[in-house]
C-alpha positions in Angstrom: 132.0 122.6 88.4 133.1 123.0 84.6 136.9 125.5 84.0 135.5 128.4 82.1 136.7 128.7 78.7 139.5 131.7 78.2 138.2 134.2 76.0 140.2 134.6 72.4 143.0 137.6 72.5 141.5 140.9 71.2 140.6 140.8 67.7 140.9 137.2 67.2 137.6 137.0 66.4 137.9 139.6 63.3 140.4 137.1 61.6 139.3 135.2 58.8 138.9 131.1 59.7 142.3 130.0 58.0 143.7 133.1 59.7 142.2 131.9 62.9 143.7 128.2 62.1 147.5 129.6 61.5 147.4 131.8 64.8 146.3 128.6 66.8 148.6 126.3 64.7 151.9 128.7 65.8 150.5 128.7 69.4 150.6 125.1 69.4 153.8 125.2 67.8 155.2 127.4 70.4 153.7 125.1 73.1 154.7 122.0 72.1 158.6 123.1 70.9 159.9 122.1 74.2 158.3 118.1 74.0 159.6 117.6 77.8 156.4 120.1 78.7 153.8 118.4 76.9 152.3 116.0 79.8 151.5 112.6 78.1 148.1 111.6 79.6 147.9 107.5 81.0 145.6 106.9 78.5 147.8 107.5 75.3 150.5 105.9 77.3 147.8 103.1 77.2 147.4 103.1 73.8 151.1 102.7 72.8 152.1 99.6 75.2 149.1 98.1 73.4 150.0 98.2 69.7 153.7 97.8 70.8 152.2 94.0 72.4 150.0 93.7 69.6 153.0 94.2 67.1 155.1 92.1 69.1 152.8 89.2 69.2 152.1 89.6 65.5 154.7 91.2 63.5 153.7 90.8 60.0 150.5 92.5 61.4 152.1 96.2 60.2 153.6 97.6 57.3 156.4 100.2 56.8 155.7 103.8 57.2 156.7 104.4 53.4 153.9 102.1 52.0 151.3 103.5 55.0 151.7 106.8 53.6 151.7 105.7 49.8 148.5 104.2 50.5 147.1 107.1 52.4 148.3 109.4 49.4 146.6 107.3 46.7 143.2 107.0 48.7 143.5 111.1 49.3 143.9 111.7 45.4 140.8 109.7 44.4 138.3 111.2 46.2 
């Protein structure tokens, strides 16, 4: 048997869609602002040993954060 899904707070259905997106945003916000709370499921714990081994078994494989994010900018401002 499926949870049911919660049904929105009153009125959250009259909010426009980036209203909706801000109101779930600061919920979020609010949920996550103690990280000890957030339960970290197996499989993202999964995910990290694996690029930790795969960077440690091939270092130059990765690049710096700085250049990751100036070549995520420059791809995001030609399209």
């Amino acid at each position: 048997m499926s949870n049911p899904k919660p049904k929105p707070p009153p009125g959250f259905d009259d909010l426009s869609v980036d209203e909706q997106i801000e109101y779930v945003q600061t919920l979020w916000g609010r949920v996550t602002a103690d990280p000890d709370r957030v339960p970290l499921p197996a499989w993202h714990k999964e995910i990290i040993r694996k690029r930790i081994a795969e960077l440690e078994s091939d270092p130059g494989s990765s690049i710096p954060w700085n250049k990751a994010r100036e070549e995520i900018a420059g791809r995001l401002s030609t399209e």
